[in-house]
C-alpha positions as CSV (number, residue, x, y, z in Angstrom):
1,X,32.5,55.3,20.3
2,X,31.3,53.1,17.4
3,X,32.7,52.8,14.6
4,X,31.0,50.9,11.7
5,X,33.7,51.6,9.0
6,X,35.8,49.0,6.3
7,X,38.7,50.4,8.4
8,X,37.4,49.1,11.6
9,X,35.5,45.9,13.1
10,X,33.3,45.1,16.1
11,X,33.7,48.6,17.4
12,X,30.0,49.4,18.8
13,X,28.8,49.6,22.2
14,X,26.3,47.0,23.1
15,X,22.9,49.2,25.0
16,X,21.5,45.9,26.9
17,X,23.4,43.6,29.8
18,X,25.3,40.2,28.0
19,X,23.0,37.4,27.0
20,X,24.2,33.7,27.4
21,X,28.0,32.9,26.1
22,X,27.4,31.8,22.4
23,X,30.1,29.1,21.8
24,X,29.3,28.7,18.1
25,X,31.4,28.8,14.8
26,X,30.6,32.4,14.3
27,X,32.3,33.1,18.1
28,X,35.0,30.6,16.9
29,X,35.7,32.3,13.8
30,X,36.1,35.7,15.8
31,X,38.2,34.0,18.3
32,X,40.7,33.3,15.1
33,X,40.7,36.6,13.4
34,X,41.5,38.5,17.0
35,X,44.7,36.2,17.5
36,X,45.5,37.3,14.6
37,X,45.6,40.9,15.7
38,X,49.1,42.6,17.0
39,X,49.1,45.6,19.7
40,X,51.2,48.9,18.7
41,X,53.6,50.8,21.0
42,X,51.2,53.0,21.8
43,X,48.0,53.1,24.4
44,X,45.1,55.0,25.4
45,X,44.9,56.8,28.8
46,X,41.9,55.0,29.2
47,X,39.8,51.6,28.5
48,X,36.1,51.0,27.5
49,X,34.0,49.2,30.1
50,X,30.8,47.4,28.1
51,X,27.8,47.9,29.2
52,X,27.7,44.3,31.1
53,X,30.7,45.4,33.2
54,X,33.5,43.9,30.7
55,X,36.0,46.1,30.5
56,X,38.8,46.7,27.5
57,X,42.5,47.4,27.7
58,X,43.3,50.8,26.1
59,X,45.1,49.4,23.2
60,X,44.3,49.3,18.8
61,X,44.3,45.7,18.1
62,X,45.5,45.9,14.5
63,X,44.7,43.1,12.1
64,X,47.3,42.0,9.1
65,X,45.2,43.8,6.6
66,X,45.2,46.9,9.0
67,X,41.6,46.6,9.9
68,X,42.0,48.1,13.9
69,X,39.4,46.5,17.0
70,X,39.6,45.8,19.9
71,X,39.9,43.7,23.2
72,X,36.6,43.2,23.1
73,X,35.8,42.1,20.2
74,X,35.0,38.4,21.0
75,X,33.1,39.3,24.0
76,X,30.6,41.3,21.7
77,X,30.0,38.5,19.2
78,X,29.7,35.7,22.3
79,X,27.7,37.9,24.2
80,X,25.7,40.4,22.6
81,X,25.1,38.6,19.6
82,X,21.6,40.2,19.2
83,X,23.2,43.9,19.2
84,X,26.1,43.2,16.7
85,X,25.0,44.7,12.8
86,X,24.8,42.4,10.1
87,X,27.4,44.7,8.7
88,X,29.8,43.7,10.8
89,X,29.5,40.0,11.0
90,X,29.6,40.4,7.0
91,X,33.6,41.9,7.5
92,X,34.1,39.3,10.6
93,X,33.2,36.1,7.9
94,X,35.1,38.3,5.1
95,X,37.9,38.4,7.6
96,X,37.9,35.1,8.1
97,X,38.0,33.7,5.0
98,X,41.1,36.2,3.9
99,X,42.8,35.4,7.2
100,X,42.4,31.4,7.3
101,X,43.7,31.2,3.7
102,X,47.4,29.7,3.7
103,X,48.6,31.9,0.6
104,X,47.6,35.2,2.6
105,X,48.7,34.0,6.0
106,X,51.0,31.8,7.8
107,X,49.8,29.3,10.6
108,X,50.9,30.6,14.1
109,X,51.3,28.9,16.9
110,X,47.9,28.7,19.0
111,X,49.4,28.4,22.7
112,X,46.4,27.8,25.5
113,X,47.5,31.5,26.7
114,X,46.4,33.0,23.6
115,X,43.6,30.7,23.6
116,X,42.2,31.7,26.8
117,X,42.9,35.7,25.8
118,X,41.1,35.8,22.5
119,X,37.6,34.1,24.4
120,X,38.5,36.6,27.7
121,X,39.0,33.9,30.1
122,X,41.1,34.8,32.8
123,X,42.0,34.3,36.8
124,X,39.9,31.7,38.3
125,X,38.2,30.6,35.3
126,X,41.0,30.1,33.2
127,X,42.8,28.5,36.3
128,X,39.8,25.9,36.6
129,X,39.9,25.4,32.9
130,X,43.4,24.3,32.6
131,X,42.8,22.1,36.3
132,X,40.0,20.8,34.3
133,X,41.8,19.8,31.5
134,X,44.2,18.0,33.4
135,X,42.6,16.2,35.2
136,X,40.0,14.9,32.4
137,X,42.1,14.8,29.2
138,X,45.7,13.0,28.3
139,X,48.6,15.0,28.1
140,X,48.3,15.2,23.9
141,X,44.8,16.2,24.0
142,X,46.4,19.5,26.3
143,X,47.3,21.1,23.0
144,X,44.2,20.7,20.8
145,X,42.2,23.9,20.6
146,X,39.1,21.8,19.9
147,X,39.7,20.0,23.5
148,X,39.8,23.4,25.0
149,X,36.4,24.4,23.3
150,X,34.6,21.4,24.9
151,X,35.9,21.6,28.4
152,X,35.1,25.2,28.1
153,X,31.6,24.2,26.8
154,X,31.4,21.8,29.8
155,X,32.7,23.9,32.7
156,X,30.4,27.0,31.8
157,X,27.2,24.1,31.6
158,X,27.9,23.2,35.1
159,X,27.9,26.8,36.2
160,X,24.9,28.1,34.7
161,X,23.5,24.8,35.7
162,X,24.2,25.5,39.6
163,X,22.9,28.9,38.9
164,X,19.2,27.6,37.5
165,X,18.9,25.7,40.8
């Protein structure tokens, strides 16, 4: 279903298989607002699966103004960039802005769980990120988000490097 609403953000259905992951501010900044995002009681019988495969949970991920996505929503903007409406990257910077400004809301606690959630990095991958991270960064430099970004960055250049071969 999309959904191109004030009430809702990201909620399309991309028509063409992902492109390249786009690790960029705008894929940052969508990375923020969906950790910001809290899960009702409630699910759905069933999930989205993208066109690419991806699939969803079958949850509303509601945002502190209300604004309702979902689990997907950083998978669209990373990696179907070209299918995402100028619309909604409009709300997604508008969302942004509202959401990184300390007299709306509060600082929380960015653990590398979350991390690894809001960019859809699970299993394997995130297991060979975090062995990755230990064995090439100090123990501070294991809870800075921008750390986590560049091993990220350099583990996914080694394997669409292997693949090109």
């Amino acid at each position: 279903m999309i959904i191109l609403d004030d009430r809702h953000l990201l909620m399309i259905e991309p028509r063409n298989g992902k492109q390249p992951y786009i690790l960029d501010d705008l894929t940052q900044k969508a990375e923020l607002v969906y950790m910001r995002a809290k899960t009702p009681q409630y699910g759905y019988r069933g999930f989205h699966q993208c066109v690419c495969g991806v699939t969803s949970d079958n949850l509303d991920h509601i945002l502190p103004d209300g604004t309702i996505t979902n689990s997907l929503m950083v998978h669209y903007i990373a990696e179907h960039r070209a299918e995402v409406p100028q619309s909604e990257i409009d709300k997604l910077e508008r969302l942004y802005m509202a959401f990184t400004d300390p007299h709306i809301i509060g600082e929380e606690q960015v653990t590398f769980d979350s991390w690894c959630h809001s960019r859809q990095i699970k299993g394997n991958w995130k297991e060979s990120l975090f062995q990755h991270l230990k064995a090439t960064r100090t123990g501070a430099d294991l809870e800075n988000t921008q750390e986590w970004s560049e091993a990220w960055k350099e583990l996914l250049n080694k394997a669409t490097s292997r693949l090109t071969r």
